[in-house]
N, C-alpha and C positions, 0 to 999 in steps of 0.2 A: 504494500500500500504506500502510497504517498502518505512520508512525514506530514510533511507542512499538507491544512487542507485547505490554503490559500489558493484563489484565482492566480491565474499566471497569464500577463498579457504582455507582449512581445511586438514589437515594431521595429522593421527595419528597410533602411532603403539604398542602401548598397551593402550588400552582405549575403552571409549564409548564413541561416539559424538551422542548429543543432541541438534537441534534445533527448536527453535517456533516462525513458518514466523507466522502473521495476514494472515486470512483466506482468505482476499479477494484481497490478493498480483500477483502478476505478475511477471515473475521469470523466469532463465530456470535451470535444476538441471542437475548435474551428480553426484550420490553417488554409492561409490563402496567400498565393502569390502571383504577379504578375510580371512577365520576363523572366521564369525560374520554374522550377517542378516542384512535386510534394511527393518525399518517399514519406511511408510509415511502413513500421513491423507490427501494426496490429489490425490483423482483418475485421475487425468491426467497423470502421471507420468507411464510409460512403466517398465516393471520389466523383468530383463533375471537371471538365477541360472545354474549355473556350478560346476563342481563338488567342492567346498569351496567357492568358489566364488556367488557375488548377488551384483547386480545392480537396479538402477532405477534409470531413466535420463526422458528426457522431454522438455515440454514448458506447464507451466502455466497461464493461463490467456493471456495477450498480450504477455508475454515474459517479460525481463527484464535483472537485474540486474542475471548474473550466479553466482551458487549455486556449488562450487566443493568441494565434500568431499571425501580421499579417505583415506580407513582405513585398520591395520594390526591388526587380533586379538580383533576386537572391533565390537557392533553394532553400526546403525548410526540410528539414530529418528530423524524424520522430520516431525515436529507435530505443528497443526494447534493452533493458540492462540484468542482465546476468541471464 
């Protein structure tokens, strides 16, 4: 589970955003970029692509603590730890 069951919001516009939730977390996401991709390692998460644009949002597990990243110019990884 995620420690902290704080929101986590994320803005970036020239960059890469990298995160690594514990795999067996509960969460709900929206990651959005444009001019970049969205990996995630968790198949819960819904994924839509537009013309520059890509998303993947969701509810993992129970839900939880929201996951908002949204980026310019960058990818965003949301990758599972341990």
């Amino acid at each position: 589970m995620l420690e902290r069951l704080h929101d986590i919001n994320i803005n970036s516009e020239f960059g890469n955003v990298t995160l690594e939730i514990p795999g067996d977390s509960s969460f709900t996401a929206d990651l959005h970029t444009r001019f970049g991709h969205v990996q995630t390692d968790f198949d819960e998460l819904n994924g839509n692509s537009g013309k520059n644009e890509f998303t993947e949002y969701g509810q993992v597990g129970t839900g939880g603590p929201k996951i908002h990243v949204d980026s310019r110019n960058g990818q965003i990884h949301l990758l599972k730890k341990g």
